[in-house]
C-alpha positions in Angstrom: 0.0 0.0 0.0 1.5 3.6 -1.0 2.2 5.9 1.9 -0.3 8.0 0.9 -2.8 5.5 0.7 -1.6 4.6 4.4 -1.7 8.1 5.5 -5.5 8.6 4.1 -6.5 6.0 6.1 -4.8 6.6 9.1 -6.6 10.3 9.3 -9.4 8.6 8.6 -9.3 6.6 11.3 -7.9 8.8 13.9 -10.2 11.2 13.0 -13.5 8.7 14.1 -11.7 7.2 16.8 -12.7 7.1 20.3 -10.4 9.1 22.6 -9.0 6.2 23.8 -7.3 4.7 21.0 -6.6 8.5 20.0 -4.5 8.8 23.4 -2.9 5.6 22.5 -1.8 6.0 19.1 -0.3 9.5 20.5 2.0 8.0 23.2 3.1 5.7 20.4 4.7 8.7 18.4 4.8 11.4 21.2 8.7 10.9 21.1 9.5 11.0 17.5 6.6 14.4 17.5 8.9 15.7 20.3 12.2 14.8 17.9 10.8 17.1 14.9 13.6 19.1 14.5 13.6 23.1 14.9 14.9 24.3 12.1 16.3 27.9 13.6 18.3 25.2 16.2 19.7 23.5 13.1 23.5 24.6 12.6 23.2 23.4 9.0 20.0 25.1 7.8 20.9 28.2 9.2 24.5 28.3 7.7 22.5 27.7 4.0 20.2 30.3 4.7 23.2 32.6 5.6 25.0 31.8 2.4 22.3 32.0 0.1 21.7 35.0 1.7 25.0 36.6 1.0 24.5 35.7 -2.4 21.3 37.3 -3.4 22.8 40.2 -1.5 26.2 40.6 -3.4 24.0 39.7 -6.7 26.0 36.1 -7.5 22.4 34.6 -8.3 19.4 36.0 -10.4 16.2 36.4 -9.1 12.8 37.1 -10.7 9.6 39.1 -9.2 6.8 37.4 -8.3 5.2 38.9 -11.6 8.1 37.2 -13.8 7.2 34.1 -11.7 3.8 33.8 -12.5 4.4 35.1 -16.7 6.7 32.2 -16.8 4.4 29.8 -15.1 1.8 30.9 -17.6 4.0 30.4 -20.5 4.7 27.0 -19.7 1.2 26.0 -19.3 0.7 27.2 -23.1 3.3 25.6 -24.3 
């Protein structure tokens, strides 16, 4: 079964059952819940942040507006 087949029917099913089973199924995953990780304590995400960052700021990388975004996006349906 595809994950996303799983994860349907798990909602599905947490979502009718009785509070009981609902506190169960928590304490089963309250740990790895607890575990997401914060990425602003993440040493690595914030030292790709900074770098990309610097770039846009020195102008190394080309951006578009939101307006080019969307004409692009446009285009490419068409086509």
């Amino acid at each position: 079964m595809a994950a996303t087949a799983i994860r349907d029917r798990l909602y599905d099913y947490i979502r009718y059952a009785d509070e009981k089973k609902v506190k169960a199924i928590y304490t089963m995953v309250e740990d790895k819940i607890n575990e997401q990780i914060n990425l602003w304590d993440d040493k690595d995400f914030l030292k790709e942040i900074d770098m990309r960052l610097n770039e846009y700021e020195s102008g190394n990388v080309q951006t578009s507006t939101w307006e080019e975004v969307k004409q692009k996006a446009k285009l490419a349906k068409k086509g």
